[in-house]
C-alpha positions in Angstrom: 0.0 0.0 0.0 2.7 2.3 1.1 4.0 2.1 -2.9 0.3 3.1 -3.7 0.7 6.3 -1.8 3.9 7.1 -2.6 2.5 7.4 -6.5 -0.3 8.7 -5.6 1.5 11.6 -3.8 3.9 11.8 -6.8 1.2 12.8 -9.6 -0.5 14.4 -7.1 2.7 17.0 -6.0 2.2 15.9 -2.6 5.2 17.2 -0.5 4.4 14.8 1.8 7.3 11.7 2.9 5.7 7.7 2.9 7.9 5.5 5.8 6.9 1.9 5.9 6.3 0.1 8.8 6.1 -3.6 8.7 5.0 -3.4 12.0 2.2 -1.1 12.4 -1.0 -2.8 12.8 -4.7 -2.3 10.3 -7.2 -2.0 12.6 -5.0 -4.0 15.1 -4.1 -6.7 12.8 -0.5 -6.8 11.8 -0.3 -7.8 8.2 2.1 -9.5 5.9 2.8 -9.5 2.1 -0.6 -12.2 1.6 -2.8 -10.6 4.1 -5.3 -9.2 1.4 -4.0 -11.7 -1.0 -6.8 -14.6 -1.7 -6.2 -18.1 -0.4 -5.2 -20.5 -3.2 -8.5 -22.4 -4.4 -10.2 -19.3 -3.3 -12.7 -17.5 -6.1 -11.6 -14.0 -7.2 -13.1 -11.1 -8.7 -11.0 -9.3 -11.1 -12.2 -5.9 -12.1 -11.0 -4.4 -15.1 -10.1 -0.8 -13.5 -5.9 -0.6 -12.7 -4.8 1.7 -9.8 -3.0 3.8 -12.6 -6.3 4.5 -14.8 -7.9 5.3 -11.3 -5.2 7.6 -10.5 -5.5 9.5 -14.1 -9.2 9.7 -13.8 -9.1 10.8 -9.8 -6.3 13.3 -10.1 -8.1 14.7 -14.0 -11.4 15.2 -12.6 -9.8 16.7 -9.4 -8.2 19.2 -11.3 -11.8 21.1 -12.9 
């Protein structure tokens, strides 16, 4: 997520610094790399939208 942010910040001109903490905690539950990750044999939904046409779209129509 921190990645995310740190693009996010980057189109946006956002000043602001990203330091990752492998320790801090979601809502009090520490998470790893396959926290939010589906569990093999699991069904997924992949939508079509990609954090970068998002990001294009949220920062374009932010900007009228």
């Amino acid at each position: 997520m921190d990645d995310f942010i740190r693009t996010r910040f980057a189109e946006t001109g956002d000043a602001r610094q990203v330091v990752t903490d492998p320790q801090a905690r979601y809502y009090g539950a520490l998470l790893d790399d396959r926290s939010i990750a589906p569990v093999d044999g699991e069904e997924v939904t992949i939508y079509p939208t990609r954090f970068s046409d998002w990001m294009a779209s949220s920062v374009s129509s932010a900007a009228h």
